[in-house]
C-alpha positions as CSV (number, residue, x, y, z in Angstrom):
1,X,4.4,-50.3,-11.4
2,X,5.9,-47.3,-9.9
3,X,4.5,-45.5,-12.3
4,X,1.0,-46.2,-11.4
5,X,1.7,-45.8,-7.7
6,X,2.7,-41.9,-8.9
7,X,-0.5,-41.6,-10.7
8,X,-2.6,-42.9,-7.9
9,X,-0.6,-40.3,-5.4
10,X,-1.2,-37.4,-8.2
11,X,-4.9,-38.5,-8.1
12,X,-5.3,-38.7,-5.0
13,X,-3.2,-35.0,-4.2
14,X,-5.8,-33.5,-7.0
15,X,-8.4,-34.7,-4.9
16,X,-7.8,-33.6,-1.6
17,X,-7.2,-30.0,-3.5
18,X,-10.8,-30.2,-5.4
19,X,-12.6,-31.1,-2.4
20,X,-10.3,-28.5,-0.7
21,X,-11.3,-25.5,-3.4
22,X,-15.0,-27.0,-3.3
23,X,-15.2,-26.1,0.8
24,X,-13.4,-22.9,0.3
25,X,-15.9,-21.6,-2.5
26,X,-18.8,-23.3,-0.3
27,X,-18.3,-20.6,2.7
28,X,-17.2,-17.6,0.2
29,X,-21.2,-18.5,-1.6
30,X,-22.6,-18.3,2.1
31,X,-21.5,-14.6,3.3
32,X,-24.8,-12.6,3.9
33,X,-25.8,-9.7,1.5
34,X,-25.6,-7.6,5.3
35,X,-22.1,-7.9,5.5
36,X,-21.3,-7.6,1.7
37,X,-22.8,-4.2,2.1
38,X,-21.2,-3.0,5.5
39,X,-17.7,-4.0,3.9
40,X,-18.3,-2.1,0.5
41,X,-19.8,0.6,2.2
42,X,-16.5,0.9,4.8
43,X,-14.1,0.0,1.8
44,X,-16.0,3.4,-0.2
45,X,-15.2,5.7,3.3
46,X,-12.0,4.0,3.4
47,X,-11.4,5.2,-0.4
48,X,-13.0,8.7,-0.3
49,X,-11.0,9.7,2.9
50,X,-7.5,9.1,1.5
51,X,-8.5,10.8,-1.6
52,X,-9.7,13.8,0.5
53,X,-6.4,13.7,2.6
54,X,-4.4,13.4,-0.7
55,X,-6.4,16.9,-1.8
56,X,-5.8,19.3,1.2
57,X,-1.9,17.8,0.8
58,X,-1.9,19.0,-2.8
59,X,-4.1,22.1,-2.0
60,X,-1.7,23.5,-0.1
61,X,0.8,23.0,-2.6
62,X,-0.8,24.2,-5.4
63,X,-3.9,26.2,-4.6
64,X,-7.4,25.5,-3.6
65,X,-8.7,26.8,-7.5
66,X,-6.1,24.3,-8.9
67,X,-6.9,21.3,-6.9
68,X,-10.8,20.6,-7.7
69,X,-11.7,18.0,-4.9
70,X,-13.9,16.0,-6.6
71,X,-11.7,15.7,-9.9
72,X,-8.6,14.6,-7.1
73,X,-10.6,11.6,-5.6
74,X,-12.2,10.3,-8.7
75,X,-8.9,10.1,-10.1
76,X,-7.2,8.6,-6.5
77,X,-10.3,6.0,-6.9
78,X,-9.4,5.3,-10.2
79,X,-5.7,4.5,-9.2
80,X,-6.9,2.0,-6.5
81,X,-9.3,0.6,-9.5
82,X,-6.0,0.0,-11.5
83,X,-4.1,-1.6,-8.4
84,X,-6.8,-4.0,-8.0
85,X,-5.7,-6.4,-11.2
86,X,-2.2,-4.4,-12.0
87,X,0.8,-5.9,-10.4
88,X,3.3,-4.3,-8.8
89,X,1.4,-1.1,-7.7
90,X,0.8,0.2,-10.8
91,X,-2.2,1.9,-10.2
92,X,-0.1,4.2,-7.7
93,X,2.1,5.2,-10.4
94,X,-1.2,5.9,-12.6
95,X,-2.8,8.5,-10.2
96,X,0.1,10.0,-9.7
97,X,0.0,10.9,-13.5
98,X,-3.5,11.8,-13.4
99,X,-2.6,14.2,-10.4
100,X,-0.2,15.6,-12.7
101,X,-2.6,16.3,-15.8
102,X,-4.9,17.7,-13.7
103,X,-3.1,19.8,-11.3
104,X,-2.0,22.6,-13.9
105,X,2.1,23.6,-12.4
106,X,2.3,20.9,-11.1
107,X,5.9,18.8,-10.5
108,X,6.3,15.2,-10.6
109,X,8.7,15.6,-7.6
110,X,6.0,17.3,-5.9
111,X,3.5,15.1,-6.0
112,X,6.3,12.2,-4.8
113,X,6.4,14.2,-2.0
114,X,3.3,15.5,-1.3
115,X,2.8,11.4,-1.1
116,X,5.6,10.9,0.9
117,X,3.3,13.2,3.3
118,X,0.3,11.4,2.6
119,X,2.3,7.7,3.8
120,X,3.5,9.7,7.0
121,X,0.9,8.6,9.1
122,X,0.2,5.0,7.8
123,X,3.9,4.5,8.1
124,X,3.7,5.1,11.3
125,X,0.5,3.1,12.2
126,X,2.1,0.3,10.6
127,X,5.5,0.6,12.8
128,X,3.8,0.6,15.9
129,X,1.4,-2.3,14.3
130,X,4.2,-4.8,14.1
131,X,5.6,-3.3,17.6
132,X,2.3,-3.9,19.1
133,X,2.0,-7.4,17.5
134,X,5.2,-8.0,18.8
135,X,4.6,-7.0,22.4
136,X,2.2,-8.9,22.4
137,X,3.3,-12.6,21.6
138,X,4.1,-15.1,24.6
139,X,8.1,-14.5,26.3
140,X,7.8,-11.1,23.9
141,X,9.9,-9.5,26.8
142,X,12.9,-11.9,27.1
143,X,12.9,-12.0,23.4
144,X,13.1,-8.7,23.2
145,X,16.0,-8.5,26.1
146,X,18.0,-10.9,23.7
147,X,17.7,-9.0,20.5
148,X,19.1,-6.0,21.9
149,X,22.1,-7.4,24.1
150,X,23.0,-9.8,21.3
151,X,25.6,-8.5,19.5
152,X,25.1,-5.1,20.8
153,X,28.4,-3.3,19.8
154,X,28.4,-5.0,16.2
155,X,24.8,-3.6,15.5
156,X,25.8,-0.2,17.1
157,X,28.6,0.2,14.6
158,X,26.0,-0.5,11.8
159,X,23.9,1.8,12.9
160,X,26.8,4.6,12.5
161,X,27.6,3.6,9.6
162,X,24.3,3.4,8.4
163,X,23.9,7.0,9.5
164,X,26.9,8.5,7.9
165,X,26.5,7.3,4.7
166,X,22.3,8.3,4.7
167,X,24.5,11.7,5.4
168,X,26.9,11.2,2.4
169,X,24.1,10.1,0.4
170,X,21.8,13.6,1.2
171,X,24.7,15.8,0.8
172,X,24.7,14.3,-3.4
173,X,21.6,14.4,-4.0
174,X,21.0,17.9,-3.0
175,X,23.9,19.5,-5.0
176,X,23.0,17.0,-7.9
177,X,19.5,17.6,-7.7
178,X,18.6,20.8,-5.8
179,X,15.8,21.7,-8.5
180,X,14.0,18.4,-7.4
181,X,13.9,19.6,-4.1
182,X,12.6,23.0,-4.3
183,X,9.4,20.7,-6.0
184,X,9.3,18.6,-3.3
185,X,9.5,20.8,-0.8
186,X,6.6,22.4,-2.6
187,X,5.0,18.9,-2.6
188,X,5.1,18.9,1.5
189,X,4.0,22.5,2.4
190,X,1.4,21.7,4.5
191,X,3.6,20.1,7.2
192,X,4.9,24.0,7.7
193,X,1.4,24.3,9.4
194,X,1.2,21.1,11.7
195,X,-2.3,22.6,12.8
196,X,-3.5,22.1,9.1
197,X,-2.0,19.4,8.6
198,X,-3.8,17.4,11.8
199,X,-7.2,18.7,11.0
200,X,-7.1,18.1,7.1
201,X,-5.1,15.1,6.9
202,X,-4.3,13.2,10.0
203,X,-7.8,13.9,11.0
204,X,-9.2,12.0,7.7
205,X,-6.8,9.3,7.5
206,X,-7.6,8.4,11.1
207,X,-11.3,7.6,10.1
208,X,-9.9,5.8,7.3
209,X,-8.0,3.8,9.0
210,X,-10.8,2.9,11.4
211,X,-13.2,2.0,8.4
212,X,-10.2,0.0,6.9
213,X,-10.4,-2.6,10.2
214,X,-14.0,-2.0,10.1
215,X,-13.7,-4.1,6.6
216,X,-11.5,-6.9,7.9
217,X,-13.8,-7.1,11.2
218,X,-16.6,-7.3,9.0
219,X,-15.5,-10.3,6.8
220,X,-14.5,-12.0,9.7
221,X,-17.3,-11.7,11.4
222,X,-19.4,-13.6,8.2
223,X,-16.8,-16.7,8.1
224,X,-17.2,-16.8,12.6
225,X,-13.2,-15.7,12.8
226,X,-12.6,-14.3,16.3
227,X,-13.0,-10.2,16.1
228,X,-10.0,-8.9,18.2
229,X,-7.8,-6.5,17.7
230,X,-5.4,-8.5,17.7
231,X,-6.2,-10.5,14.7
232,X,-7.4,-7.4,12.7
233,X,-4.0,-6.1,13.1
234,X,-2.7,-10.0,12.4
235,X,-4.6,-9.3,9.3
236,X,-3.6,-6.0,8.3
237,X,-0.1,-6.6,8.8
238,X,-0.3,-9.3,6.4
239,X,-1.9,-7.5,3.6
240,X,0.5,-4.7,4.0
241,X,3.2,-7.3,3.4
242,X,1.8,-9.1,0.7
243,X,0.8,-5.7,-1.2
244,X,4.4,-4.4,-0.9
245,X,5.6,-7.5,-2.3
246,X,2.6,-8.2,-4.9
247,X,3.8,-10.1,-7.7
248,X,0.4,-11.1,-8.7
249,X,-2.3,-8.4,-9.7
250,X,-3.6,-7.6,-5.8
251,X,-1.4,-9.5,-4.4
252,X,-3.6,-12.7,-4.9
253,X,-2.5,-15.9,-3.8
254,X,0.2,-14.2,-1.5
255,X,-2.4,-12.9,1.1
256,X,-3.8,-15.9,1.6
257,X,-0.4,-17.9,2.2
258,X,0.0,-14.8,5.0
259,X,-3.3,-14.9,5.9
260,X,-3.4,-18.5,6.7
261,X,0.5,-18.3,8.3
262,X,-1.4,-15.3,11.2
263,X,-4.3,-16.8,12.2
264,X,-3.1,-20.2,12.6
265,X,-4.0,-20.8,15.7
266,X,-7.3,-19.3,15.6
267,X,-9.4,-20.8,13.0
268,X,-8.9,-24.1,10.5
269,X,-6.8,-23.1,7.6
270,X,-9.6,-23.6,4.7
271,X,-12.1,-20.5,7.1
272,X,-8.8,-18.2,7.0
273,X,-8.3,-18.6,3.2
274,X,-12.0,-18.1,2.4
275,X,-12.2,-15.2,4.6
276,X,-9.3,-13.7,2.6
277,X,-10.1,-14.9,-0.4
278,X,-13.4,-13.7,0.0
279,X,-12.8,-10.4,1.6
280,X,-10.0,-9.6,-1.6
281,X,-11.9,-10.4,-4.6
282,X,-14.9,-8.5,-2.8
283,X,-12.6,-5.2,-2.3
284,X,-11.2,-5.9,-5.4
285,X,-14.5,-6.1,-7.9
286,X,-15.8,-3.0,-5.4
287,X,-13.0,-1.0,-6.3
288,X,-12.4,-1.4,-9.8
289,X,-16.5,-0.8,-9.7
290,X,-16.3,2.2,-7.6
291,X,-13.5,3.9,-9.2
292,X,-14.8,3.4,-13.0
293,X,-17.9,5.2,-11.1
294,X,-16.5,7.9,-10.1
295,X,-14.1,8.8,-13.4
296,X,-16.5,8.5,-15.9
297,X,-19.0,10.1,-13.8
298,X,-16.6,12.9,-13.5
299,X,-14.5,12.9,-16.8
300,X,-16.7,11.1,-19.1
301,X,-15.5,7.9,-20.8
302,X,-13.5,9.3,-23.2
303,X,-11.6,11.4,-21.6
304,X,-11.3,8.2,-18.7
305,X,-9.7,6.5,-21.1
306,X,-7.4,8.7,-22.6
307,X,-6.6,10.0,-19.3
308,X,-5.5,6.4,-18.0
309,X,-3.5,6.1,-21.0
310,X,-1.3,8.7,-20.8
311,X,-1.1,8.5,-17.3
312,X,0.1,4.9,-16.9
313,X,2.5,5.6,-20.4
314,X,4.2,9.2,-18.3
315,X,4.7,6.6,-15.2
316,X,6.7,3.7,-17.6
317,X,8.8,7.0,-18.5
318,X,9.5,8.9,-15.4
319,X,10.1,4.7,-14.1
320,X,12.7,4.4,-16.9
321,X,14.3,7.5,-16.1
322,X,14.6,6.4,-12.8
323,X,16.4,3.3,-13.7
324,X,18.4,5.1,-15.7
325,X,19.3,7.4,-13.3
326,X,20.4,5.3,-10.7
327,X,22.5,3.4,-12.7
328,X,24.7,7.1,-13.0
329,X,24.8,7.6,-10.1
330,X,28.0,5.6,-8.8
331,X,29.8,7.1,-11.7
332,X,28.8,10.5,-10.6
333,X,29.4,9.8,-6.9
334,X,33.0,8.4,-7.7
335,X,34.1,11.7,-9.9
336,X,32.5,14.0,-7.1
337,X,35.1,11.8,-4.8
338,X,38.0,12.0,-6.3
339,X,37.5,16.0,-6.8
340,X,36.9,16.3,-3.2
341,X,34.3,16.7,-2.5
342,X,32.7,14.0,0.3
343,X,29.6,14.8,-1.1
């Protein structure tokens, strides 16, 4: 008997999920061709922009003959391509290699740092993201008066120890890795020249940012979600979180959760999770599109192929050596101590 009353509540569970899926997939079939084309187009600026910014970085570096533009963003696009179903930001780690075949003299470190340049501004645009999100939630100020009182001489103690050992930390890895950082210092040349650096980075990753919320205002325009900046930045925060974090190829499954979590109180959970679902697997299929586009129109299939290959095999390697590096470093740090040297 109680087995029966299980298989009725399983039944019954699977049912309210099909019909569920059915009303999800419903609105995700009813977005207009309009919109499908506004967001691909904006995702496509989006794309070409950062690959752009990503060019002058490295053209500074390594000279304007060495750092063919259109080469640079077919290869960026193709990275994005690979992100799209590889998990855990593989694709990064792809055009990073690809940078590196192309980009004759060119340093692994450098081009770690050149994107350490490249993340400057979006790390920034993030921060003050969550700050503004933040700001502006109901009894933001009082909650904000409590975090900062609370505790307040325990959390100041943190933060000094925090900063001695980042300290402690620099001082090693510049004697133990000096050669590194003349590459990546070679890697961020352009922010010598802040001028340069505004009009031939900042400037393009501006408009790509702007096209980016042009893409999530777009989708949620087709599914009738509220257009505020508000929720674009609810949106925006979530996919940042759920990319960092991707487990699944994309991120898929995670967004949605987030997605549903931020706009809670704005529109019924089954329109937020088509929206995302919708406006992902969209992006996704665009970019992988896109990005095959633009290598093989570029490098020729072959050569696509090959060049994804050994790009994606060089960043398992330099990943492994990386691993293996770290786990030498305590034993390194603990023989500089006891010779020493605080450093």
């Amino acid at each position: 008997m109680l087995r029966t009353l299980l298989l009725i509540a399983q039944l019954d569970i699977l049912g309210d999920l099909g019909g569920w899926f059915e009303e999800v997939w419903d609105q995700i079939r009813s977005i207009d061709v309009k919109y499908l084309i506004l967001g691909c187009t904006l995702q496509t600026i989006q794309t070409v922009l950062n690959g752009l910014a990503w060019r002058n970085i490295l053209a500074e570096s390594y000279g304007h003959e060495r750092t063919p533009a259109r080469q640079l963003v077919a290869a960026y696009s193709g990275g994005i391509a690979l992100n799209s179903f590889l998990p855990a930001q593989a694709g990064t780690f792809a055009y990073f290699g690809m940078f590196r075949v192309i980009i004759v003299g060119s340093a692994f470190a450098g081009i770690l740092a050149a994107g350490v340049v490249q993340n400057l501004f979006f790390g920034v645009i993030g921060t003050l993201n969550y700050v503004f999100l933040f700001l502006s939630r109901p009894d933001s100020e009082s909650a904000a008066e409590h975090q900062v009182t609370e505790d307040g001489g325990i959390k100041l103690v943190f933060l000094v120890m925090a900063a001695i050992l980042l300290i402690v930390v620099a001082r090693f890895l510049w004697k133990r890795y000096r050669k590194v950082w003349d590459d990546a210092k070679a890697g961020a040349v352009i922010l010598r020249t802040p001028r340069l650096y505004v009009t031939r980075v900042l400037s393009l990753q501006v408009a790509s940012y702007v096209a980016r919320m042009g893409v999530n205002a777009t989708y949620m325009s087709a599914f009738g979600i509220p257009v505020t900046i508000r929720n674009i930045f609810l949106i925006i925060a979530a996919n940042s979180i759920s990319s960092t974090f991707a487990v699944t190829p994309g991120g898929v499954g995670t967004q949605q959760a987030l997605a549903s979590v931020a706009l809670r109180d704005v529109a019924p959970a089954s329109t937020v999770t088509a929206y995302s679902l919708a406006q992902q697997l969209i992006s996704m299929a665009w970019n992988i599109t896109f990005g095959l586009i633009m290598m093989i129109s570029t490098f020729g299939w072959s050569t696509t192929k090959g060049m994804i290959q050994e790009s994606r095999k060089e960043a398992k390697q330099k990943r492994s050596l990386s691993d293996l590096e770290k786990e030498d470093e305590p034993g390194a740090a603990a023989a500089d101590a006891t010779a020493g040297d605080p450093g």
